[in-house]
ROMIBA-33953 format. One line per 10 residues: their letters; for each residue x, y, z of C-alpha. Coordinates in Angstrom, 2 decimals. Last residue first. Example, Ala and Ser with C-alpha at 12.3 -4.5 7.8 and 13.67 -1.06 7.14 Angstrom:
sa) 13.67:-1.06:7.14  12.30:-4.50:7.80
END
This chain:
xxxxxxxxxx) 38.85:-41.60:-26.55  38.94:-43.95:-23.62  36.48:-43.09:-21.41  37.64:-41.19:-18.02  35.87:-37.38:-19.69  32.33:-39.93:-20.39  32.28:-41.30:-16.68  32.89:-37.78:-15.24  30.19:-36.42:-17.26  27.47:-39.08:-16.70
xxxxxxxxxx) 28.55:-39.05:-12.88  27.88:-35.41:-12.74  24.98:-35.43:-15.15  23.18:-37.93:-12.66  23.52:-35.23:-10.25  22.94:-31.84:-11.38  25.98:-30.08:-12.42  26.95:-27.31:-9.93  29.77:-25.47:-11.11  33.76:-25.64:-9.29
xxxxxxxxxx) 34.54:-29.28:-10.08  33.89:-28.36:-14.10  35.93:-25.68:-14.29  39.09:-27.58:-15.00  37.53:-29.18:-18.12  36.52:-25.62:-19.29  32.85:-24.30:-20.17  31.38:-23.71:-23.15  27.93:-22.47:-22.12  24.32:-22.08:-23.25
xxxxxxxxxx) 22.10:-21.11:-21.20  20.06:-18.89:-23.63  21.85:-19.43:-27.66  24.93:-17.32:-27.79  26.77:-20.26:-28.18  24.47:-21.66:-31.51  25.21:-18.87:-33.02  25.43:-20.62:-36.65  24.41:-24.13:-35.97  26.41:-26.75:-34.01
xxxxxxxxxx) 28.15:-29.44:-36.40  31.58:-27.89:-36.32  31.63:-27.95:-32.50  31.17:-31.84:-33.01  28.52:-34.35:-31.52  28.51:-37.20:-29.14  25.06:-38.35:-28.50  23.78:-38.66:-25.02  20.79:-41.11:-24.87  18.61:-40.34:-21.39
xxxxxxxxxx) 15.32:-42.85:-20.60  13.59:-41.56:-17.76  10.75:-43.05:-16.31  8.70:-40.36:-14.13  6.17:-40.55:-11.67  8.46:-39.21:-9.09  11.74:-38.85:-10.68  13.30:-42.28:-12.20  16.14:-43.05:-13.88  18.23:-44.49:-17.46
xxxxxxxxxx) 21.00:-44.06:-18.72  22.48:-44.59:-22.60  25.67:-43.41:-23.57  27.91:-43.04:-26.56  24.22:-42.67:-28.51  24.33:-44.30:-31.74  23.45:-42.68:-34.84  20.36:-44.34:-36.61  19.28:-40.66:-37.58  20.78:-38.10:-34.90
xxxxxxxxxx) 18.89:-35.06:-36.23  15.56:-36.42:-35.25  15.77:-33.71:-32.05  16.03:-31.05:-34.68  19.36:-29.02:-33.33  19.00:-25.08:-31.94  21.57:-25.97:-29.04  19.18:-26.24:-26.27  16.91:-28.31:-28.54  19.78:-31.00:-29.07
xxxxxxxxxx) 19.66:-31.29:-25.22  22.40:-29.73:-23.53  24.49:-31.59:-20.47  23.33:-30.15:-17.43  23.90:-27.13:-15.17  22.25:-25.97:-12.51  20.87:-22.08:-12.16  17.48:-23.37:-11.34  17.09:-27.17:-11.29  13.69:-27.62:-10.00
xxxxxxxxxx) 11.03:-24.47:-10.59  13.06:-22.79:-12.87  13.62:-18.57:-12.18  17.49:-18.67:-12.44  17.02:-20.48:-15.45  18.41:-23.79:-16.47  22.29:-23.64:-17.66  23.65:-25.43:-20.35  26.74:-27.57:-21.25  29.78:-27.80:-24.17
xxxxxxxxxx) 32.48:-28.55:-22.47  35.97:-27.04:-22.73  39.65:-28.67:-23.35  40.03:-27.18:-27.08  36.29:-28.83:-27.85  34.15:-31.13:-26.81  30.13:-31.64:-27.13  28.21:-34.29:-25.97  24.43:-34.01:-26.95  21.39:-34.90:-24.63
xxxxxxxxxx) 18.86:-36.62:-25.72  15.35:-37.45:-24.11  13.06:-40.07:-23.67  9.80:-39.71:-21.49  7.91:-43.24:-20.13  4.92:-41.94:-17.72  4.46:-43.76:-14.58  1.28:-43.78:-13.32  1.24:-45.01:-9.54  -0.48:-47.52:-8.37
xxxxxxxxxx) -2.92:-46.51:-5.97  -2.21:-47.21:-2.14  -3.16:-50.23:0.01  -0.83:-49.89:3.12  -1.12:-52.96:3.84  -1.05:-55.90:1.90  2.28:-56.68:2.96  0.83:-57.60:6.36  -0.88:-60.58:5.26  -0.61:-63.01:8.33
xxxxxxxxxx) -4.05:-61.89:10.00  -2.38:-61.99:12.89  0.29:-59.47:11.64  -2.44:-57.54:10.01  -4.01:-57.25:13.15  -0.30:-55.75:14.81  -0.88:-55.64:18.95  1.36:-58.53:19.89  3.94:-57.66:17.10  4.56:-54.51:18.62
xxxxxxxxxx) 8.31:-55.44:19.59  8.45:-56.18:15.89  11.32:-59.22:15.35  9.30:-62.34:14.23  7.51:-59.48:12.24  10.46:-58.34:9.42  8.76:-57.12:7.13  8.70:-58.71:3.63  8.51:-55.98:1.77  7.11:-52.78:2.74
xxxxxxxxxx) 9.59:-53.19:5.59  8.49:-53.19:9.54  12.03:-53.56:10.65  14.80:-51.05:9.65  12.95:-48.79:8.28  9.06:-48.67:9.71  10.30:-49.12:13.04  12.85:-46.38:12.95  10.86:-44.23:11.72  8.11:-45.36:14.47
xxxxxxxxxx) 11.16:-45.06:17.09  11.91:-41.36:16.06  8.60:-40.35:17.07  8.33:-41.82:20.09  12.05:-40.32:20.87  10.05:-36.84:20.48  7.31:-37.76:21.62  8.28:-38.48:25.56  5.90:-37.68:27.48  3.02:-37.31:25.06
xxxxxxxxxx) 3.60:-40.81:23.77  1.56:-40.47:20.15  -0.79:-43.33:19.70  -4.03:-41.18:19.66  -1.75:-38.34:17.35  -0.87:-41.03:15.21  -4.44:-42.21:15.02  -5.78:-38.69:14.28  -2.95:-38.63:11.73  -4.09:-41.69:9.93
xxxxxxxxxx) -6.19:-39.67:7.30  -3.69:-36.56:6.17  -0.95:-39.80:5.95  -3.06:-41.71:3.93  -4.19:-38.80:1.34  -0.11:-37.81:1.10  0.90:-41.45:0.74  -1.77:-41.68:-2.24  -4.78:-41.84:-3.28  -5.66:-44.30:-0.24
xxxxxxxxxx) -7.81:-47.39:-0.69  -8.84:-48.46:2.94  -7.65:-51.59:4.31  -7.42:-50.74:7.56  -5.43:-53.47:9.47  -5.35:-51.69:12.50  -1.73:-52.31:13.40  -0.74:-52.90:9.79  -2.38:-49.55:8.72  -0.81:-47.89:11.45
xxxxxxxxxx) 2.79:-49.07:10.64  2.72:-48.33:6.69  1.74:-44.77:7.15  4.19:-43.91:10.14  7.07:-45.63:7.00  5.22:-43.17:4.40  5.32:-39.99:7.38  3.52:-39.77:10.16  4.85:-37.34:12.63  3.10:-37.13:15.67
xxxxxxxxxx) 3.18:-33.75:17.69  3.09:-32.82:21.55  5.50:-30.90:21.60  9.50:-32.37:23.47  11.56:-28.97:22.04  13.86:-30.64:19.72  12.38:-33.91:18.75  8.70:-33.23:18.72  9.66:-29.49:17.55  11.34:-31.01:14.42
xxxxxxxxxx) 9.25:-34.19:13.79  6.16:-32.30:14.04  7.52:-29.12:11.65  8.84:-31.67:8.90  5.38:-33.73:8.90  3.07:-30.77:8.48  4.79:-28.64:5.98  8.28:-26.35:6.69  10.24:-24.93:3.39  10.16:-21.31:4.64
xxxxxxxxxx) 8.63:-21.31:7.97  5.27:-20.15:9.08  4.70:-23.91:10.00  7.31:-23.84:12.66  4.77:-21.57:14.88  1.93:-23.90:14.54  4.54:-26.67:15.81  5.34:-24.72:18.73  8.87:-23.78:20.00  10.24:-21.00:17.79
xxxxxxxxxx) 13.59:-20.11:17.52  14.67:-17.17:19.00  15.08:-13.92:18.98  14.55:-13.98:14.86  16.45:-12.75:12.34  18.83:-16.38:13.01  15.61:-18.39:12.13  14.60:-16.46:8.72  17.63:-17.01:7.58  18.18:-20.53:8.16
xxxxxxxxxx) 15.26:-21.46:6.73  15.97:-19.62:3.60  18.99:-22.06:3.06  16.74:-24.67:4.11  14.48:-23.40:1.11  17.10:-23.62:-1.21  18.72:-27.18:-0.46  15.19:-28.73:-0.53  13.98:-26.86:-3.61  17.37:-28.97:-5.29
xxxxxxxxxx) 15.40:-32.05:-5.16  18.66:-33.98:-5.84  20.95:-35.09:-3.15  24.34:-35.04:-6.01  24.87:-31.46:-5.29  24.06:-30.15:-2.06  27.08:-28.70:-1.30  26.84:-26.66:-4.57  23.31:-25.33:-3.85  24.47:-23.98:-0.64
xxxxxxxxxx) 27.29:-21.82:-2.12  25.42:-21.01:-4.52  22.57:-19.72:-2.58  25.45:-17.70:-1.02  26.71:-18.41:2.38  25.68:-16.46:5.40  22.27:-18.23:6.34  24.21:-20.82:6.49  27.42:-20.01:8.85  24.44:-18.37:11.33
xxxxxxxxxx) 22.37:-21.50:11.13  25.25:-23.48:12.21  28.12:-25.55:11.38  28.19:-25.24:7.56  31.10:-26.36:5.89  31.95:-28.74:8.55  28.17:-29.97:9.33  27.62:-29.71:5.67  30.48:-32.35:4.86  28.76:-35.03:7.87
xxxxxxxxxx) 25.83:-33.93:6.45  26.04:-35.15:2.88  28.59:-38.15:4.54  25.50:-39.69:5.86  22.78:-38.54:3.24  23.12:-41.75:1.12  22.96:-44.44:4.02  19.78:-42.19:5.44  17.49:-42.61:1.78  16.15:-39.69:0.41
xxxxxxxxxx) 12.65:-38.50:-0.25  13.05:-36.03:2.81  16.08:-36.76:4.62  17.97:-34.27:3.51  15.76:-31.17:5.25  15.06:-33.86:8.45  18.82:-33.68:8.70  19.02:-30.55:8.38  15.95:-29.39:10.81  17.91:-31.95:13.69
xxxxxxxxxx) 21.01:-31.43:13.39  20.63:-27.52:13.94  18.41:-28.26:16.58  21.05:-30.08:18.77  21.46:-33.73:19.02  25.20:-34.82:20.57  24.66:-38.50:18.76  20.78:-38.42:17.73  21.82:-36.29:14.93  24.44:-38.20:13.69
xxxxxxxxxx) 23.15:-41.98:13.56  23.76:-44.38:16.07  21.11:-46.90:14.99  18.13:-47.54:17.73  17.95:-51.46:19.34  18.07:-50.93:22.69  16.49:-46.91:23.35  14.16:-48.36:20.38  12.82:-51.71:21.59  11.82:-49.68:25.18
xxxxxxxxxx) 10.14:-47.07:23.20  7.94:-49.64:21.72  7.46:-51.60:23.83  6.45:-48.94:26.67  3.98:-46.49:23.54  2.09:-50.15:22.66  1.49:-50.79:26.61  0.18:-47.46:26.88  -2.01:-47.63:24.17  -3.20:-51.04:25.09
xxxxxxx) -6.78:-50.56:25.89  -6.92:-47.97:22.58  -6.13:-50.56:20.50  -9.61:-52.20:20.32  -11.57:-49.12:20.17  -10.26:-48.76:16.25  -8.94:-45.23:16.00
END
């Protein structure tokens, strides 16, 4: 921690838990906070954006009201509340969160003890005992990241968000507010969303302006300095298949690592088709998305029953299922919308 900040670490944890009891965004699980709030929110939040997970939890929270009313449900039960968040590992290992917690006397209080957990790591086990039980731990997180290398200007090359945040913790932990980390916590997320942006941050505004080097410096978009990331192009196709009021689909694994027992629109593969078999055909639909270092590009092909291959149904995972049915399975997001825009098209 550069010697120059530590002089004003007091004066840095007052502003900046002053700006945030003013300035903080009502948000569900600082309204009425309670545990329960806390570990699912911090579950959905994870690589997910807090305007998309507000009615998420505001559903869960009725279907799901406790740790007890989750660790009851099935895992499909779970998994199809969660639909549309993505990162379906999430959903699962909260669900095995919960039951660990309620075969215990009590929750635990310590950090250390939190990272025995199913689906707990550093960050998710500081923010959750900082918040709900007042430890001593500093989350950093990519918004924590981008903060402490504009305060200290450090220009140092990370990896990646995971490298930085494994190197600035001593610093978080220097800065941390020990009497009150749990709101110090949730004012440096706060900070780093709604004001100290990785583009064009907001500085006229910071209540830590005075003590921000890259803010004198007047280049604070240069920090953090991360590596680019490699993004790999992939195409794939995906085949739409009707017939007598059921959809053709599959369903991944039980055992997958990301989308197990989800269904998706078939890929020509799935179905025992060449992948070339399309020609110069046009896909009905064309979408494309990103997953980590991944550019998507999806072309769904509309294809006949007739032009399946000879058993192609009792291929693995692969399912007719009926237009009514479709509400009640767990499609994985972007197949969700792709399905419901394709059934509204004209035919």
């Amino acid at each position: 921690m550069p010697a120059s900040l530590i002089p004003q670490t007091t004066e840095f944890q007052r502003e900046l838990l002053g700006w945030y009891r003013h300035h903080r965004r009502a948000l569900p699980w600082r309204d009425a906070p309670s545990l329960y709030k806390t570990v699912v929110s911090e579950f959905m939040l994870q690589q997910t954006q807090v305007k998309t997970v507000l009615p998420y939890l505001a559903r869960w929270l009725e279907i799901f009201p406790d740790f007890a009313a989750l660790a009851a449900a099935t895992e499909e039960q779970v998994v199809k509340n969660w639909e549309g968040l993505g990162y379906y590992t999430r959903a699962r290992n909260l669900h095995k969160l919960a039951r660990a917690l309620v075969a215990l006397p009590a929750p635990p209080r310590t950090r250390e003890a939190w990272l025995e957990l199913p689906g707990i790591g550093p960050y998710t086990s500081a923010a959750i005992t900082s918040i709900s039980f007042g430890a001593p731990a500093a989350v950093v997180d990519g918004n924590v990241v981008r903060i402490l290398t504009r305060l200290t200007a450090d220009a140092t090359a990370f990896r990646d968000s995971a490298a930085a945040s494994k190197a600035l913790a001593p610093l978080a932990d220097a800065l941390l507010n020990r009497a009150e980390p749990g709101d110090h916590n949730q004012a440096m997320m706060e900070l780093g969303a709604t004001v100290c942006h990785r583009r064009s941050p907001l500085c006229t505004v910071c209540p830590v302006r005075p003590f921000c080097a890259a803010s004198r410096r007047g280049e604070p978009e240069f920090y953090p300095r991360l590596a680019p990331k490699q993004i790999e192009q992939i195409a794939v196709s995906r085949l739409w298949c009707r017939q007598r009021g059921k959809l053709l689909l599959h369903r991944t694994s039980g055992d997958a690592r990301r989308l197990a027992n989800l269904y998706e629109l078939p890929t020509p593969e799935h179905a025992g088709l060449d992948a070339g078999s399309f020609g110069d055909a046009a896909p009905i639909l064309k979408k494309k998305r990103g997953i980590t270092r991944f550019a998507i590009t999806e072309s769904i092909y509309a294809v006949a029953a007739a032009q399946l291959p000879r058993g192609a149904a009792g291929r693995p995972g692969l399912v007719w299922v009926t237009l009514d049915e479709l509400a009640t399975i767990t499609l994985s997001g972007p197949h969700r919308r792709w399905v419901t825009e394709l059934l509204a098209a004209p035919p």
